[in-house]
Phi, psi and omega in degrees: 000133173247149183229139176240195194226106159300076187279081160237095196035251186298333177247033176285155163240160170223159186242149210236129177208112180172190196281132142095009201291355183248023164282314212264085199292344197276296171326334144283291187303336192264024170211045172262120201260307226257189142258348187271137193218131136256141155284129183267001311189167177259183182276352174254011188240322214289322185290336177251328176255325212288356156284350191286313215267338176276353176281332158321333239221359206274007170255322168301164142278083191267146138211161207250150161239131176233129205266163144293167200252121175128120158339310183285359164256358183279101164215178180277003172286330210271346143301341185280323190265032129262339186283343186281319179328286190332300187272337163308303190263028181353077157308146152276157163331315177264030171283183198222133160253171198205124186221097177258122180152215216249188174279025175261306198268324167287027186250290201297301178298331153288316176306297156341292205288003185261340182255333200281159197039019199046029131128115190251154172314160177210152172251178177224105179233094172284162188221025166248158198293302174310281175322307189306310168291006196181344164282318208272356169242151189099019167055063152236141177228177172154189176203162161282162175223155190291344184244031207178112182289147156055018197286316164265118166189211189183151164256171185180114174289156175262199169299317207200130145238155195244132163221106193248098206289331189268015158287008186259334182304324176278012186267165181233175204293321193269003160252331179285281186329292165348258211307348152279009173293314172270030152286320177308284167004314143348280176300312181302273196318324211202351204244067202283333171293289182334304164308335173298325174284346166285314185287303182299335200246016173315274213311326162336284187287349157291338200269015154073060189253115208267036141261342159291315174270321193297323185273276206331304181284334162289322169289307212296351187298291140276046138259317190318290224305304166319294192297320178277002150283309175297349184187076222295275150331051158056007209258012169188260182302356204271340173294343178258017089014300192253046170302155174043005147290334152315297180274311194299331175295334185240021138305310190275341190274330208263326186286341193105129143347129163105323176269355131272174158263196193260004184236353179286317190290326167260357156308284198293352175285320159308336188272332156309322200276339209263283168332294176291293220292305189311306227259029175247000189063042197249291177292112188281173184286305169336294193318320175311286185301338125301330167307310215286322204276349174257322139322282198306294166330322163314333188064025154288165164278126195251001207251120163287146181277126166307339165300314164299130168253186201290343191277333192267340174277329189270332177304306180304319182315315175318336180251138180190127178268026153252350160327090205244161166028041167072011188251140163298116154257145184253156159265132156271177135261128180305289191218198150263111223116003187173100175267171195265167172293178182278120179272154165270132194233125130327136196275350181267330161300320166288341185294328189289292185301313163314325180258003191242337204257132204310168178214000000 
């Protein structure tokens, strides 16, 4: 097992990464304050872990909300049924939530456990490729709004997260790829070796070779615990976080919750991005064409969806919470390995990429 550290100061943490970790009742229970604990999970996780995980729990007081499963349930209706839970078994300020799933139930549930009583502990145990490199650490929490992908949140860290890789066994190929969009992603911002190791050890990680997915998920981890100690809130580097999430974000709000995942959605949000940093003159053509060409082996998908049209992708881009004074901002890329802070992009630029870049 390797274990890091989220150092922030009184709210430091530590992240847990390794095999079989959800066997390891100590490791849930020592960072448990109470005795009132909810689990939070989805109805397609609950049938596979949630029993692993309450048997730990046979001294508590437990209960469970099990969400629908799917983007199109992260909302404040399907918080509110955690919050009735809450308040049904008047839970106290020092109960514990547990938010077992993907990164949709650990968004909602840190969003829960950040409000109820303005704000109770939470653990974080993900059981996606994606949630594991990258929802489930930094305290960003939050729901969709129907005009806005995350719009509604907060940040609030959690006690602990357990990423326990053989729960990836049970993912199925098309949540798993999703979830190495944000690995690449890694690499592209700040990691030029890395991204090298993606390109020789893709095929490695498709074929689900767990020293391969354990240092993938252990660097991307440490790098996420590094940008959110340097810049916890958002307020500067934590922002090249969200290569391609401007265009990934208004794939999924314009397209429906759901019909991409979030990481089909920030592929291609990235090959756009990719795509803008050339034509601002930041990006060489090589450079280009390994991003595209490594997305592509992934089997993710490079293409923005024909459905959007162009006025309607620069419209959804506008709610963006990088955004200052009604001006759009993008994270770019330079080189590979070194994204830019979020820049203001011209609406004749996005237009251009957007209409020139395949579809």
């Amino acid at each position: 097992m390797k274990t890091l550290t989220v150092a922030l100061n009184e709210r430091s943490y530590p992240i847990y990464i390794g095999k079989d970790l959800l066997k390891q009742a100590d490791l849930l229970t020592g960072h448990i304050k109470s005795k009132q604990i909810v689990v939070v999970t989805n109805e397609t996780v609950a049938p596979l872990y949630l029993q692993t995980v309450l048997q730990h729990l046979n001294e508590y007081h437990v209960e469970t909300v099990i969400l629908h499963d799917g983007e199109q349930f992260k909302t404040l209706d399907s918080v509110n049924l955690i919050f009735d839970k809450l308040l049904a078994c008047k839970f106290s300020r020092n109960a514990t939530l547990i938010a077992l799933g993907g990164g949709v139930i650990g968004d909602m549930g840190g969003f829960a456990a950040a409000c109820y009583q303005r704000g109770i502990s939470f653990i974080q145990i993900p059981t996606t490729l994606l949630a594991q490199v990258d929802s489930s650490v930094g305290g960003k929490t939050g729901v969709n709004h129907v005009l806005g992908k995350n719009m509604i949140g907060a940040f609030y860290q959690p006690q602990a997260v357990i990423i326990d890789v053989d729960v990836l066994d049970t993912l199925d190929d098309r949540q798993f790829k999703a979830g190495l969009a944000e690995v690449i992603k890694y690499g592209l911002i700040r990691d030029l070796p890395f991204f090298e190791w993606l390109e020789k050890n893709i095929d490695a990680l498709l074929m689900r070779d767990k020293t391969a997915i354990t240092y993938a998920i252990e660097h991307s981890c440490r790098t996420k615990a590094e940008i959110v100690v340097a810049d916890e809130h958002e307020g500067g580097v934590r922002a090249t976080l969200n290569l391609g999430h401007t265009f990934g974000h208004a794939i999924e709000t314009g397209m429906g919750y759901g019909t991409y995942l979030h990481g089909e959605a920030v592929a291609i949000g990235t090959c756009l991005a990719a795509n803008l940093s050339h034509r601002k003159g930041l990006l060489n053509d090589e450079d280009v064409g390994r991003i595209i060409a490594l997305f592509k082996r992934t089997g993710l998908l490079v293409k923005s969806p024909a459905e959007l049209s162009t006025e309607q992708f620069i419209d959804l881009m506008s709610v963006d919470k990088k955004n200052v004074d009604g001006e759009i901002r993008v994270i770019l890329l330079e080189a590979i390995g070194k994204a830019t802070l979020p820049t203001n992009i011209d609406n004749f630029s996005l237009m251009q990429t957007l209409q020139t870049y395949e579809r």
